[in-house]
C-alpha positions as CSV (number, residue, x, y, z in Angstrom):
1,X,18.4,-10.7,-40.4
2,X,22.2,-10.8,-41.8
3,X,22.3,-9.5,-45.6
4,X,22.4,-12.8,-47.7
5,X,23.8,-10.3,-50.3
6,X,27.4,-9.8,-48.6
7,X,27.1,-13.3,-47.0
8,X,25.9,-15.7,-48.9
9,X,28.0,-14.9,-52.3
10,X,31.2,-15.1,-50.2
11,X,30.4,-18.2,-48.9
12,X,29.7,-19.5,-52.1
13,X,32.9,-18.8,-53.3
14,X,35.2,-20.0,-50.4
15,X,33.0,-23.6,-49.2
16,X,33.1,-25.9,-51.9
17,X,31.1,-27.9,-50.3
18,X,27.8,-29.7,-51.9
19,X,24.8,-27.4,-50.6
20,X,22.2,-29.3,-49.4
21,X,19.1,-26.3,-48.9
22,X,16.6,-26.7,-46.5
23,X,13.7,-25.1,-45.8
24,X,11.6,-25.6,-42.4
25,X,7.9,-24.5,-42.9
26,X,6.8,-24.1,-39.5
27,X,3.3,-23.1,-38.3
28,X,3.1,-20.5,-35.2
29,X,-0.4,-20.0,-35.2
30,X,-2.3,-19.6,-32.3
31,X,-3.2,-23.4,-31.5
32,X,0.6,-23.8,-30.7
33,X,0.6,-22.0,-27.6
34,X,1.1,-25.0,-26.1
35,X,3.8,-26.5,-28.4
36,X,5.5,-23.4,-29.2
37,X,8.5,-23.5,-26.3
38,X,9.3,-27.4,-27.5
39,X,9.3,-26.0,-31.2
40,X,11.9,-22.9,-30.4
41,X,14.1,-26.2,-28.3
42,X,13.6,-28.5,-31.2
43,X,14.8,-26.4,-33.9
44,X,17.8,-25.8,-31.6
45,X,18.5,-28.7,-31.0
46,X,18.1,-29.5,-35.1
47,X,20.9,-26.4,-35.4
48,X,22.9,-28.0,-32.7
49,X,23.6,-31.9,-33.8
50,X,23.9,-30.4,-37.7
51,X,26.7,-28.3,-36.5
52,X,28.4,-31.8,-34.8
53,X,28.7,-33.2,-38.2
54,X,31.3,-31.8,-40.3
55,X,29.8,-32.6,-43.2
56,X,26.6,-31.3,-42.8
57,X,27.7,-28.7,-41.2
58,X,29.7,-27.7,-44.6
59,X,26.9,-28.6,-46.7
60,X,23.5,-27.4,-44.8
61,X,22.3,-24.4,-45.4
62,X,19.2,-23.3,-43.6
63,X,16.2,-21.5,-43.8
64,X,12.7,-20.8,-42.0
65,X,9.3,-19.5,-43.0
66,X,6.7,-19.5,-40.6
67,X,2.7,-18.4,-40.7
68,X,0.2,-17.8,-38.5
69,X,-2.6,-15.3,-40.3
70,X,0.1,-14.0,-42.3
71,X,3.4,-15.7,-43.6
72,X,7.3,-14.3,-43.2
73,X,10.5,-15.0,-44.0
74,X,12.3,-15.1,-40.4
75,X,15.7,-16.8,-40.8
76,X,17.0,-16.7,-45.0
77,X,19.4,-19.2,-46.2
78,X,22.6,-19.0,-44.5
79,X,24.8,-22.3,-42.6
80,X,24.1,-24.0,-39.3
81,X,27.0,-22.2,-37.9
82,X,25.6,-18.9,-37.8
83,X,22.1,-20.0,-36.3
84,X,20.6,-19.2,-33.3
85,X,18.5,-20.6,-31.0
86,X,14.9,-19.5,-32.3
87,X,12.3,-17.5,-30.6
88,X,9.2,-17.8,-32.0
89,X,5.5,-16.7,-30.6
90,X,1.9,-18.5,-30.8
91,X,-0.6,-16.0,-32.3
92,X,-3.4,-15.6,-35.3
93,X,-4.6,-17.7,-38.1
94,X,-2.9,-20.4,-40.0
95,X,-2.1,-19.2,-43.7
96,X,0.2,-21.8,-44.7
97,X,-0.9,-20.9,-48.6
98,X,1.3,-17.9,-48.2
99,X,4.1,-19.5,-46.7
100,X,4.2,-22.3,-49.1
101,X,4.8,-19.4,-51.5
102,X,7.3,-17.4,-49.7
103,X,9.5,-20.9,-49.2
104,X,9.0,-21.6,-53.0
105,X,10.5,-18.8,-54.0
106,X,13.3,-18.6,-51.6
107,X,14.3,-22.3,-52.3
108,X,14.0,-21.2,-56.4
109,X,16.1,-18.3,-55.8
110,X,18.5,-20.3,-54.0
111,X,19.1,-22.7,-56.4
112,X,19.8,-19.9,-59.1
113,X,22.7,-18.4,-56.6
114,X,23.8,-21.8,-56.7
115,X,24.1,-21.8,-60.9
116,X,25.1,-18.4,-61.1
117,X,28.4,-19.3,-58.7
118,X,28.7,-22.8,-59.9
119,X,27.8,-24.5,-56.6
120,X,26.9,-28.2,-56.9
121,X,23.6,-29.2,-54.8
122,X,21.5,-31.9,-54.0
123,X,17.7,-31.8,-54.3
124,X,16.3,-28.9,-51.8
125,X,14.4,-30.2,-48.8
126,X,10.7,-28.3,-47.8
127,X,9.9,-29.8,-44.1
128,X,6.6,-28.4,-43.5
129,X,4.8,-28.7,-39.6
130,X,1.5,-27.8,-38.8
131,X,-1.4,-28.6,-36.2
132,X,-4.0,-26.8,-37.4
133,X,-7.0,-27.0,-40.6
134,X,-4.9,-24.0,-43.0
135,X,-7.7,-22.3,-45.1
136,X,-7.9,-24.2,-48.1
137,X,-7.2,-21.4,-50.6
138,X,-6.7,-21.2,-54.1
139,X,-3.3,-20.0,-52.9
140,X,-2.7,-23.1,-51.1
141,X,-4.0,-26.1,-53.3
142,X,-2.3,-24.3,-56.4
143,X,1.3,-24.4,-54.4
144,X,0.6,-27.8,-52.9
145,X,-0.2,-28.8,-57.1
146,X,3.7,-27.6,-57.4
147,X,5.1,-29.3,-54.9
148,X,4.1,-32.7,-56.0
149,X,5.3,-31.9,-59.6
150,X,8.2,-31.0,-58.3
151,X,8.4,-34.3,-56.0
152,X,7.4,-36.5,-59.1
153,X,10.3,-34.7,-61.5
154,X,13.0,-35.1,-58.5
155,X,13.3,-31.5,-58.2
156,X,12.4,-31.3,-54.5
157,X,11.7,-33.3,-51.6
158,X,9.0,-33.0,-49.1
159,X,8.4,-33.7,-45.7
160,X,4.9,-33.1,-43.9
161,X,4.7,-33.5,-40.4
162,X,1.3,-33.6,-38.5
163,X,1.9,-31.7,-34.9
164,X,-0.6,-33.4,-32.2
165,X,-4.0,-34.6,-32.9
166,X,-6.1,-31.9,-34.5
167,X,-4.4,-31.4,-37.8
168,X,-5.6,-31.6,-41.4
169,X,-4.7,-34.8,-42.3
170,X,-6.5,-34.2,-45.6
171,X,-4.3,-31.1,-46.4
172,X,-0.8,-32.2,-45.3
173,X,-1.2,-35.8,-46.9
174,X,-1.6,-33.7,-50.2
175,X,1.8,-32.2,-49.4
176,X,3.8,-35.1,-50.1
177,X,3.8,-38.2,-51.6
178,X,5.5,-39.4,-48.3
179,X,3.4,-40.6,-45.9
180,X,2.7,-37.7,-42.8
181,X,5.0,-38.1,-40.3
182,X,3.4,-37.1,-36.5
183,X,4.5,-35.3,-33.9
184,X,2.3,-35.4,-30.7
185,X,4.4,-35.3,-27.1
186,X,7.3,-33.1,-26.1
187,X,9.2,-36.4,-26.6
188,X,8.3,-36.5,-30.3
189,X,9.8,-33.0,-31.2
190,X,13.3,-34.4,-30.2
191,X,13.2,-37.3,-31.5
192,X,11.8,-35.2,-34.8
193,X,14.6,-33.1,-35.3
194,X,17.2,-35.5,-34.4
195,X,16.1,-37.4,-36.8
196,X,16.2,-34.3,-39.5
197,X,19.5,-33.3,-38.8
198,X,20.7,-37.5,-39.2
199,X,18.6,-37.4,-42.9
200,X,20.6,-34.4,-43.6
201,X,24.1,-36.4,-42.6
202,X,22.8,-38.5,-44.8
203,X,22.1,-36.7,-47.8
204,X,25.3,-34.3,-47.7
205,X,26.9,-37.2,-48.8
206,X,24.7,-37.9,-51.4
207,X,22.6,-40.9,-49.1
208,X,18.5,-41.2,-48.9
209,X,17.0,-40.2,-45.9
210,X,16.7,-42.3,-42.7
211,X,14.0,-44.0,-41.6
212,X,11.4,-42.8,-39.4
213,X,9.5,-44.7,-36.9
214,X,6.8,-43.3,-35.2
């Protein structure tokens, strides 16, 4: 991981840019074996097409939390332009309490880099993808209780996507008061994240997000 300390504070200072920060929540548990490859080629692909757009390539700024039976940081907040293509693995559980917390904190610490350097920003983004029934901890429901706060007061906007046809549609409707968006063939994970990185076009200069169709 680069050091976000030496980075990210120069950055700060020499793109003026409007920061639009977004956080992809990603499930790596062990029921995505199967799904994991088209995962590591969509989030590529999502790096890729943001870095075609000049403007949301200036403004993007990118980070990843994934969980499986225990949550991690794996890619901090840093531009499009310095991202590689991801490699992640299938394995364990699927703690998404914990990474709900880990990209909480990261997106609030972000957005108090941005005050402390006077950087402008839009509303942070938290895309969360899972295919699995998380454990429905006190962790969990208590983070998924601040997320829609925060959606209702404008201070964040959420995105749940379902992954196949096995997910906990009971859990990842509570994440948002957006409807769950579903991924279920290879097909669906392009079309996904092209249709992230065109929302985030959209919203570096200061538009809503597109449309999805299933």
């Amino acid at each position: 991981m680069y050091d976000q300390g030496v980075f990210g504070d120069g950055d700060l200072i020499t793109n003026t840019a409007k920061r639009v920060p977004v956080c992809l929540c990603l499930d790596v548990s062990g029921s995505m074996s199967d799904r994991i490859d088209k995962l590591n080629e969509g989030v590529a692909m999502f790096y890729e097409a943001v870095k075609t757009d000049e403007t949301a390539a200036a403004a993007c700024e990118i980070a990843i939390v994934t969980f499986e039976s225990t949550a991690q940081l794996e890619e901090d907040f840093e531009p499009v332009d310095r991202k590689v293509k991801p490699n992640f693995t299938a394995r364990g559980g699927t703690n998404m309490g914990e990474a709900l917390t880990i990209a909480l904190r990261i997106l609030d610490e972000r957005k108090q880099k941005y005050k402390d350097y006077g950087t402008p920003y839009y509303q942070p983004w938290l895309v969360v993808m899972s295919d699995g029934f998380p454990a429905e901890t006190t962790e969990l429901n208590s983070n998924i209780d601040k997320i829609r706060e925060m959606e209702k007061s404008r201070k964040l906007t959420v995105f749940s996507v379902g992954i196949g046809d096995d997910y906990s549609e009971a859990v990842m409707s509570r994440l948002s008061v957006r409807e769950v968006m579903t991924v279920k063939t290879p097909a669906d994970f392009a079309k996904f994240f092209q249709w992230l990185s065109m929302s985030i076009a959209a919203a570096a200069t200061g538009g809503d997000p597109i449309g999805w169709v299933q």
